[in-house]
N, C-alpha and C positions, 0 to 999 in steps of 0.2 A: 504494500500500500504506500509507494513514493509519495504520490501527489499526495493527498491526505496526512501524511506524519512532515511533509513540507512544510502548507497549510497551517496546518495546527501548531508547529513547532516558531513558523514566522509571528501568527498572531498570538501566542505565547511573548516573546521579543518584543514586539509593537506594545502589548501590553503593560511591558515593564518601562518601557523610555517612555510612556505616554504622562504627562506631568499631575495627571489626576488620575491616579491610578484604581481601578472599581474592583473591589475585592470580590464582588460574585460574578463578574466576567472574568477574572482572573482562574480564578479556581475553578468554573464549568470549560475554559480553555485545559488547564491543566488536566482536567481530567479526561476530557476525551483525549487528549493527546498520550494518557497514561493507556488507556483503552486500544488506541491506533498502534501504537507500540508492541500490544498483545504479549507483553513481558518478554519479548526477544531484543537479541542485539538490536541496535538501531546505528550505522555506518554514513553518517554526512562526509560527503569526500568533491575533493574537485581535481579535475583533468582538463588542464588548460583551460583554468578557468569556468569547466563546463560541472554543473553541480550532478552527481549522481548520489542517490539513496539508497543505499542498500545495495551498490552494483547497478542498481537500474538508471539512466539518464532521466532528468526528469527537464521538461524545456524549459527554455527562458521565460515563455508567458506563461508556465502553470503558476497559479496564486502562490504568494509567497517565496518563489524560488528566486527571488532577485535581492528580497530583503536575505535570507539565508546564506546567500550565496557572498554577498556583501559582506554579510557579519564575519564569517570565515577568511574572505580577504582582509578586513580589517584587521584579523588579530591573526593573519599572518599562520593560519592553519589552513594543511591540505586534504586535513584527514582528522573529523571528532569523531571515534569510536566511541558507543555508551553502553555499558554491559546491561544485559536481562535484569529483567524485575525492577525497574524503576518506577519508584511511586510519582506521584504528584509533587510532591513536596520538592523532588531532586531533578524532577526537571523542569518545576519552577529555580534550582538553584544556578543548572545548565541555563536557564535562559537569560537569570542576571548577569552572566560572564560575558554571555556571547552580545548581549543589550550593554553591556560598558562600552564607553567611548573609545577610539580607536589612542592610543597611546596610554592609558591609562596606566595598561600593563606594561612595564617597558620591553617584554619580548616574550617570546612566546612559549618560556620557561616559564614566566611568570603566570600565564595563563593556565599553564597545565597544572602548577602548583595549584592552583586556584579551584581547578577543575576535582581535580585528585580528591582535595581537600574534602569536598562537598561527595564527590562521586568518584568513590573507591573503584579502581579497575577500570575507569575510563582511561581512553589512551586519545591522544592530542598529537600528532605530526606537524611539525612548524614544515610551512612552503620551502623556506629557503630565502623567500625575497625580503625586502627592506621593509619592518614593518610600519615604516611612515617614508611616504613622500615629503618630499621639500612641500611641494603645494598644500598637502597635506596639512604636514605642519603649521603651514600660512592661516590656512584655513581653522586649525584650532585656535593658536595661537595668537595672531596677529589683533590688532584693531578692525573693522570694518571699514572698506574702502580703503585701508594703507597698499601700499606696494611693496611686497616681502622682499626684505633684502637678506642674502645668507647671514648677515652677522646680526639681525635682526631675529631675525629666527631661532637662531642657535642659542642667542640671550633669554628668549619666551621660552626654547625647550629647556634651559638653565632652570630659569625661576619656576619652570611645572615641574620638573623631578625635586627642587625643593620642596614645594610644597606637597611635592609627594611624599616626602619625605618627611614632613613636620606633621602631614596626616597619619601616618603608619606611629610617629612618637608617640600621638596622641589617641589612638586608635587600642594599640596593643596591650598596655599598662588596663585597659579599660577590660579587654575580652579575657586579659589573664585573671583581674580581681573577678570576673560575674563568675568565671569556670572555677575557682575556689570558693566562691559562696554557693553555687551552686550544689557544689559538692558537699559542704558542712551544711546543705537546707539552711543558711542562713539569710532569711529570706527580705530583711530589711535590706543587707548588703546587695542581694541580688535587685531591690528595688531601687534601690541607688546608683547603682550601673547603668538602669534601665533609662534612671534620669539623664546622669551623665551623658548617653548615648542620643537621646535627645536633641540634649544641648547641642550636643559636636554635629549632628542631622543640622541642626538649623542654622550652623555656620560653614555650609558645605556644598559645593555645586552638585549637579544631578547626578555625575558619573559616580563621587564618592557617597553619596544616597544611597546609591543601589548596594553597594559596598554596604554601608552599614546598616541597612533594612536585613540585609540578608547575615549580619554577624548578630545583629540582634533575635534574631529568630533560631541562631544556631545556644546565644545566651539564653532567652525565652523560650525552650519549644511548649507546646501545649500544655504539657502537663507541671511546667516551672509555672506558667499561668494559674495554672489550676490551684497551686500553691498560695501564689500572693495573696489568688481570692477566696479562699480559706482562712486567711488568716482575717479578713475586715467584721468577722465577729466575734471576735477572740480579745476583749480590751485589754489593755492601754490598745491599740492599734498602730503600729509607727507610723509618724507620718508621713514616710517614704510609698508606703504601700499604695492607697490608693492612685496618688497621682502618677506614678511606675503604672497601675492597668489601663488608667484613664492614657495615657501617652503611647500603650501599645494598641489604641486605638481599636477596628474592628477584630482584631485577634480578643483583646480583654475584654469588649464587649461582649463578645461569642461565649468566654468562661463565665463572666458573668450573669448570661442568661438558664447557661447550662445549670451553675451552681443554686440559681434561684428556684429549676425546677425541683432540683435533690433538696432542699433545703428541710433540716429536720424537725425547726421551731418555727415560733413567731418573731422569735430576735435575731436568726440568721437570715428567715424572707425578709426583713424590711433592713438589715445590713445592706442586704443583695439592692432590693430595690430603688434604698436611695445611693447607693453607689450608679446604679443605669438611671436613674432619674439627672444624676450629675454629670456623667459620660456625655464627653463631647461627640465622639462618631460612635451611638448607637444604634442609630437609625434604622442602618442595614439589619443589625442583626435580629434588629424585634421584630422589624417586616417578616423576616424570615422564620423567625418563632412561631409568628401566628396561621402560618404555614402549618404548623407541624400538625402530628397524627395525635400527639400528647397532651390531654384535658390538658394536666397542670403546669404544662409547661405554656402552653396556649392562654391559659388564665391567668398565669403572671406575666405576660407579656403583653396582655392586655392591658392589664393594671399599670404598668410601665407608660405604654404607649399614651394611656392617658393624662398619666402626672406631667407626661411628658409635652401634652396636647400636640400630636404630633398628625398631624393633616394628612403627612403620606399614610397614616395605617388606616383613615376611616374606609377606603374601600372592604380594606380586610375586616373590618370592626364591623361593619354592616351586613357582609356576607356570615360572619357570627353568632350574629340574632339568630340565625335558625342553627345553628349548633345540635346535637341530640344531648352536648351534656350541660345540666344547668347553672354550675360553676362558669364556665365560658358563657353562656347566653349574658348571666350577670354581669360579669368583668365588661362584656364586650357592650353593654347596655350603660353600664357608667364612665367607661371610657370615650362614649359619644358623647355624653354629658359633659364631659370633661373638657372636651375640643371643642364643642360647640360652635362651629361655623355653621354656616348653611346647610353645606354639603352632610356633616354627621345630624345637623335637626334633620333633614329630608331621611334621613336616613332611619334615624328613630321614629319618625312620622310613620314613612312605610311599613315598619311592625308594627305601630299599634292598632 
């Protein structure tokens, strides 16, 4: 299936450089592309420039083969072998490498390190060619509208491996303390990393973004979330914790709703709920709650939605009313109350 694992694997890539990045097109990309894969090798390779998949040529106008083919020239590989069984998770990691900026990595050692890193048993063949053009260069580098001169150039590639360089200072110190807090579960420290990491995101251009969305998630994975948000009923509470979930954004949103379904009191659901009542991006993941198959997870996302007054869920909140279970009819009957625009009265109008 060339075309198809092309396809999937470019708008994977397109996905990640796109500057508003939508986490559930993200991940229904990821997955079918985990699906088209079918857990076998998967063999990106180029022949004079010409991209084949698996052995098989795939053309220049099938979708995606130009972005793919590109990302490969850019980082100066002729050949990304990816071994079987790759989940979602790893070939969203494969696609932050290959979606970095062309020099980022200064050769294509550096990329296979990179690669390895994430996905054990990939194998990365560098072309051979020069992994930046003079123009190239110009083109990262320069001012707009200047006229690249070699010693102009060579100065901007100067001053970009510095600051490559001051980013790796400041990077590293940061992924060694989370992976020692992680490991001692201590779970303030790890939420303080979290902050950390932040920080350095919001003083950082898009290539090194991608870089540290994808170190943070290798410091956070799911179930280091699952941790923080365990702890928001457990007083004293540090005050590292919350704003560490609130900053991993739709990922902590997601544990948050999880946790709210498990939740075994009435002081750990309303931890839960005014922690997502305060969550700046939980938008996504409550739409997608009230999705689910799960009364009670459906009825506190309800109840969310509502403190939250949140306009994108009254379609969902009205489709609700007819629920068969009466928990959810409720939630979803006061959470219209709660919004109270037009659209949620019209909405409660029509059931009564």
């Amino acid at each position: 299936m060339p075309v198809p694992l092309t396809s999937l694997f470019a708008a994977a890539i397109y996905q990640v450089r796109a500057s508003s990045v939508d986490p559930v097109g993200t991940e229904r990309v990821l997955g079918l592309l985990t699906r088209a894969a079918a857990g076998s090798v998967v063999v990106f390779e180029l022949d004079d420039e010409r991209l084949l998949v698996n052995g098989v040529p795939v053309g220049g106008d099938a979708p995606g083969a130009l972005l793919v083919r590109t990302a490969l020239i850019e980082h100066d590989t002729s050949r990304l072998q990816l071994p079987s069984g790759l989940g979602p998770r790893q070939w969203g990691d494969v696609a932050e490498i290959m979606a970095s900026a062309p020099g980022l990595f200064p050769s294509a050692d550096h990329v296979r390190d990179a690669l390895t890193s994430s996905v054990p048993g990939a194998l990365l063949v560098a072309s051979g060619r020069p992994a930046m053009s003079d123009a190239l260069r110009a083109a990262l580098f320069d001012l707009p509208g200047q006229v690249p001169r070699r010693d102009a150039a060579s100065s901007a590639l100067s001053s970009r491996e510095a600051g490559r360089a001051d980013f790796s200072t400041r990077l590293d110190p940061l992924l060694h303390a989370g992976a020692a807090a992680v490991e001692a579960r201590d779970w303030p420290k790890v939420a303080q990393v979290v902050l950390d990491l932040q920080q350095l995101d919001a003083a950082s251009d898009d290539a090194t973004r991608t870089i540290i969305a994808r170190e943070r998630r290798r410091v956070a994975p799911p179930h280091v979330i699952d941790s923080l948000v365990r702890e928001l009923p457990r007083p004293p509470v540090p005050p590292e914790i919350l704003p560490a979930i609130h900053a991993l954004g739709n990922e902590g949103a997601t544990a948050l709703v999880e946790a709210l379904n498990g939740a075994p009191g009435r002081a750990e659901r309303r931890a839960y709920i005014d922690a997502l009542v305060a969550a700046p991006q939980a938008t996504d993941a409550l739409v997608t709650a009230l999705g689910s198959h799960r009364p009670d997870l459906v009825a506190g996302a309800a109840e969310v939605a509502g403190l939250r007054r949140m306009e994108r869920a009254v379609p969902a909140l009205t489709g609700l009313l007819r629920h068969a279970e009466a928990t959810v009819r409720t939630a979803a009957y006061r959470a219209l109350e709660e919004i109270a625009t037009p659209e949620a009265m019209a909405g409660l109008a029509r059931r009564s």
